[in-house]
N, C-alpha and C positions, 0 to 999 in steps of 0.2 A: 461708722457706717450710718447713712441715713436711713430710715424707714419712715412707711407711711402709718400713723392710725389714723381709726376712725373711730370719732367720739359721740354718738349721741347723746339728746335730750330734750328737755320736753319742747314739744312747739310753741315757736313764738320767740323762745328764750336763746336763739344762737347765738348772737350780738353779744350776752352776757358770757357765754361760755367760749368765745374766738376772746375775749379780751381778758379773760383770767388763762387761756395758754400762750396768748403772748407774753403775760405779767410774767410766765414761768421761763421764757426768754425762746419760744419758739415759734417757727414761721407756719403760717397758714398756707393750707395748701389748695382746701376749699369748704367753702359754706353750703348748706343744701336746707333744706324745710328737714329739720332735726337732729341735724346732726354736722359735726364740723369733723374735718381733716388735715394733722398737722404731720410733719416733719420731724424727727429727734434720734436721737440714738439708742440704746439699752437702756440707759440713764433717765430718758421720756420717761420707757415706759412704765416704772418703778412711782418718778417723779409725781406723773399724770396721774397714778390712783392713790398716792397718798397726799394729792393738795387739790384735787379738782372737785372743787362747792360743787357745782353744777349739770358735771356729766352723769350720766347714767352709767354708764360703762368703758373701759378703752378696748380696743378692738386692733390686733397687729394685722393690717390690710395684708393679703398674700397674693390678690388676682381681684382684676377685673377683665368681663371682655359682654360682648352680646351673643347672644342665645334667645333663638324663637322655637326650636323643641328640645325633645329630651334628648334626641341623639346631640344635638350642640351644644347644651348644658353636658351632657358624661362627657364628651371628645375634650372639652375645653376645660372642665375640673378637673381631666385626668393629665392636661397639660399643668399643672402649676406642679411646681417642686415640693410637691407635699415631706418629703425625705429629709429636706431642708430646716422643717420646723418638727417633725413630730420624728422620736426614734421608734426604733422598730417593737418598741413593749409599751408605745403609747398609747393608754385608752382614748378614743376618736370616733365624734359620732356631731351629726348637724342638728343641733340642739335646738335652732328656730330658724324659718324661713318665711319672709315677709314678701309681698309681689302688689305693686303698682302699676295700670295701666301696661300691664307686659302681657305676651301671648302665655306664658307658662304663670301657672297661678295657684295652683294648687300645692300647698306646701308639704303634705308629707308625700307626695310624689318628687317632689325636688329633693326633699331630705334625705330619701332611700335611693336614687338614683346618684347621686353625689359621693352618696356614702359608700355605692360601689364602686365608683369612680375613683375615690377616694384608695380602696382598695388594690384594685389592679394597679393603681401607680406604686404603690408601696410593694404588691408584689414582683415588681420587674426590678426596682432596686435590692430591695433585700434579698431578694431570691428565696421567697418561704412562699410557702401557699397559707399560712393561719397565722393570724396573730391574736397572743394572749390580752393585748389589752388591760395589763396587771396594771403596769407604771402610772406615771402621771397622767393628769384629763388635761386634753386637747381640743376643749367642744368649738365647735366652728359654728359661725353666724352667719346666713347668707342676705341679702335684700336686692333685689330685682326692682328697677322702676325704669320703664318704656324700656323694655329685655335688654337693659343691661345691667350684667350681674355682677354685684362687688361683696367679695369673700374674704373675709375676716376669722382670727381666729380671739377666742374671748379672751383677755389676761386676766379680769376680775373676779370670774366666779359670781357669787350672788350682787347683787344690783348694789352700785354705790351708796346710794339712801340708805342703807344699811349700816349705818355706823358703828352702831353695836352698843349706842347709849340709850335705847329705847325699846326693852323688853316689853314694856305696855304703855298703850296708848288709850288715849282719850278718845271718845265720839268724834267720827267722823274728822281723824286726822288727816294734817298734811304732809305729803313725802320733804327727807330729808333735804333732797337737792332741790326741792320746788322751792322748797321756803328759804334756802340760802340763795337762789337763783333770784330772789324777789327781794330779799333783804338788797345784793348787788343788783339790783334795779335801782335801788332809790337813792339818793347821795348821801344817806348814814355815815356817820362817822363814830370812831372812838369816842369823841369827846364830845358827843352829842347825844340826848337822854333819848333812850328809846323803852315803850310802852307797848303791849299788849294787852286790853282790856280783854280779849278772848283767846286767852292763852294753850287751854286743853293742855295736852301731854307735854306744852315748853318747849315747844320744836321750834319756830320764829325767834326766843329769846336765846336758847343752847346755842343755836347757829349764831347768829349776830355775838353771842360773848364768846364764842371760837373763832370768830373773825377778828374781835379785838385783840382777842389774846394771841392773835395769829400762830391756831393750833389747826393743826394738816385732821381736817377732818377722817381722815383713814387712818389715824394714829392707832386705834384701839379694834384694827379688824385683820384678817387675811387675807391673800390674793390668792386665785390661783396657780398664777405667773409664776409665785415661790418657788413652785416644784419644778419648776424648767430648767434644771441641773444646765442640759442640752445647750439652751441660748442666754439665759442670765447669768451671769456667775453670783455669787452669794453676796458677796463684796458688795456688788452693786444693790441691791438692795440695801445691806447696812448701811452706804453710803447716804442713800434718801433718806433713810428713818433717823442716824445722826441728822441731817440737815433740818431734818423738821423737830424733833428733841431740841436743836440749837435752838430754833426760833420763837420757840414758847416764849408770851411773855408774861406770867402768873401776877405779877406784880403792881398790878397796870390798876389805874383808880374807874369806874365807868358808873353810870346810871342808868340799868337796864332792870325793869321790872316787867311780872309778868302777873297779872290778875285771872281770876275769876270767879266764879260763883260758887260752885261746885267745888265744896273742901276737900273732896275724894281725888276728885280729877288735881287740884294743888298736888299733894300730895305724892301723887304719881309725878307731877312735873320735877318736884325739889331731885325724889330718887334719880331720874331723868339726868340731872344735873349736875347729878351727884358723879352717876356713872360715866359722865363726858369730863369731867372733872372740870366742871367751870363754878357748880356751885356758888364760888364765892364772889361771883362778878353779878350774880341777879338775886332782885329781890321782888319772892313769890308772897302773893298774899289774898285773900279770900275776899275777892272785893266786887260787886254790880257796877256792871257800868253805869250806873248811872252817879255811883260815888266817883268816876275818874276825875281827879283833882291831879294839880301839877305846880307850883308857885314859879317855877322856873321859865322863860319863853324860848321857843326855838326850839321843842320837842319835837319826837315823829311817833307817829302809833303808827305799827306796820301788823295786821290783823288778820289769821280768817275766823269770820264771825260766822254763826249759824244759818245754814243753809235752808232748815226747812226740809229735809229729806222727805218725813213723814208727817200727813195729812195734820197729827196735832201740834207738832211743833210750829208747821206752817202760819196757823193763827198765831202764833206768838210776836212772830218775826215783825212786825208792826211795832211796838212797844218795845223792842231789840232795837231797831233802826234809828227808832226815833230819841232813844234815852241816849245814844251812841252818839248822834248829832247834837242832840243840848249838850254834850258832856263837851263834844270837840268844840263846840265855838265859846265855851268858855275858858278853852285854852290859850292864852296869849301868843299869837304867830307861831302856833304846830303846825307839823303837816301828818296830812293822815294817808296812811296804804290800805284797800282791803283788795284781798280775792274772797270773790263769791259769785253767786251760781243765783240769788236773788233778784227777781229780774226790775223788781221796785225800793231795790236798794237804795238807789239815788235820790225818789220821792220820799222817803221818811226818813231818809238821814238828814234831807231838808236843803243840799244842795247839789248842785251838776259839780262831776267830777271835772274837775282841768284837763285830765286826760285816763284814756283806759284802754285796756290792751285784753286780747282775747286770750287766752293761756287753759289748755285742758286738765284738770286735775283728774287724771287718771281718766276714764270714759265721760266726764261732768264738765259740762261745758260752762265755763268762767268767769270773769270781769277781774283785774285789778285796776281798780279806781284807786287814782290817784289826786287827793287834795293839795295842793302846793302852798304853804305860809313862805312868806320873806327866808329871804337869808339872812343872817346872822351880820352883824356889821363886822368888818374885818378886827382881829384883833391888832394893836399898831404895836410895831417892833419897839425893842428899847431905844435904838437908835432915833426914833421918831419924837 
């Protein structure tokens, strides 16, 4: 049977994340400003939270329709087959409602309205007037944009960035799926050295060596969805997590390191690594940028560098930028990635970026500047 999700994530980034669920072998259904909609079976939706870099969460679509008050939001909530997805001991409640350019806007009024809505439907099938709400959670997502309303029910549970290899973090970290979303930005490859001079907690290099090693970034987390006796059978789950245990590949040779300054912050990256179990693909080491050396050509440093949050770090970033630029153009035909929030990034790294994309890290608004070197000359076949 087909069904719909809905996958958000961060803006800017869909392109990346419509092209890793076709990679999974399914059809698009729609693109929107943050979020994508595919097509798949039971099988998706298992598939989708244990291999998607990029999403924030998957979402099992159950309704959409338009609503301009609350009497047509209840009427029209109480129309979907709620019976259908949630049994009658199902804990059930509207965990977040978001509203764009729509007449209804206010979100704990859509939440609590819903939620009775919700209600009265479950009481005409079950025929009970209370329910315990013991069993499994069912939280439901709503997003309204110019009043129409498309309703989802969560299968994730907490945020996919959540991998579960990063108990602590460094200063002003970046989320998991932002920096995997960015690493599939760039044309990185296995067998292409990748560098982080400003590594913090190892989130940019842990991603990049679970893409080499092509390990299902939710290998080491929970879902929700588990508990859904109801609509997933068990099986189907085992099935994804054999398929992703299959495709580990531990064994695999790569040059991915991760520097910084801060031997504290190392430290935490290695444990980090350790936890994701890639450790043995990067090599962490306590190094300034302005030692980044590399003998090799055809590198990529994919980076976020210091922001600058507060007023004294701000002074610094000068002497940041700039030892980051001598370091890169002494690098023989690298290319460099940074996200950051620096708005003279580009005068003291010393050069205009080739191109850059506006991308939000959480409420902070972004740059990933992208430096482009050569490509690598083809390698020629034996036969050649």
């Amino acid at each position: 049977m087909q069904i719909e999700y809905v996958v958000p994530c961060h803006f800017g980034l869909e392109a990346v994340l419509k092209r890793e669920i076709q990679d999974l072998g399914y059809d698009i259904a729609q693109v929107e400003d943050g979020r994508v909609s595919f097509y798949g079976d039971e099988l998706a939706l298992c598939r989708a939270n244990l291999f998607l870099r990029s999403a924030e969460r998957i979402l099992l679509k159950v309704g959409e329709f338009e609503a301009r008050t609350f009497e047509e939001l209840f009427q029209r909530t109480k129309q979907i087959s709620w019976e259908r997805y949630i049994p009658k001991n199902g804990k059930f409640w509207v965990t977040k409602a978001a509203s764009v350019k729509s007449k209804l806007f206010s979100p704990s009024d859509i939440q609590s309205i819903m939620k009775k809505a919700m209600v009265e439907r479950m009481k005409e099938h079950y025929h009970q007037k209370w329910f315990p709400e013991e069993g499994a959670e069912y939280p439901v997502r709503v997003f309204i944009k110019k009043d129409v309303v498309t309703v989802g029910i969560d299968t994730t549970g907490e945020s996919l960035h959540k991998r579960g290899y990063r108990p602590q973090s460094g200063k002003a970290p970046i989320s998991e799926t932002l920096a995997a979303a960015l690493v599939l930005l760039t044309p990185w490859r296995r067998d292409r050295i990748l560098v982080d001079p400003f590594c913090g907690s190892g989130t940019f290099v842990i991603e990049a060596a679970m893409m080499a090693a092509d390990m299902a970034p939710g290998m080491n987390r929970e879902f929700i969805a588990e508990n859904w006796d109801n609509l997933i059978p068990r099986k189907t789950w085992y099935e994804a997590v054999t398929e992703a245990q299959d495709r580990i590949r531990n064994n695999i040779t790569t040059d991915i390191q991760g520097y910084d300054i801060d031997e504290d912050v190392i430290r935490i990256a290695r444990k980090n690594a350790v936890q994701a179990g890639v450790d043995h693909l990067i090599h962490f080491q306590r190094r300034p940028v302005k030692e980044l050396r590399h003998p090799r050509p055809y590198g990529f440093i994919i980076t976020n560098p210091p922001y600058g949050e507060r007023l004294e770090e701000k002074e610094a970033l000068p002497e940041i930028y700039r030892d980051f630029g001598d370091s890169f153009r002494g690098l023989k035909d690298w290319s460099a990635y940074m996200i950051t929030s620096y708005e003279d990034a580009e005068k003291w790294f010393g050069r205009k970026a080739d191109k850059n994309r506006k991308i939000y890290n959480g409420m902070i608004k972004t740059y990933f500047y992208q430096f482009m070197g050569p490509k690598p000359p083809r390698k020629k076949g034996k036969d050649e």
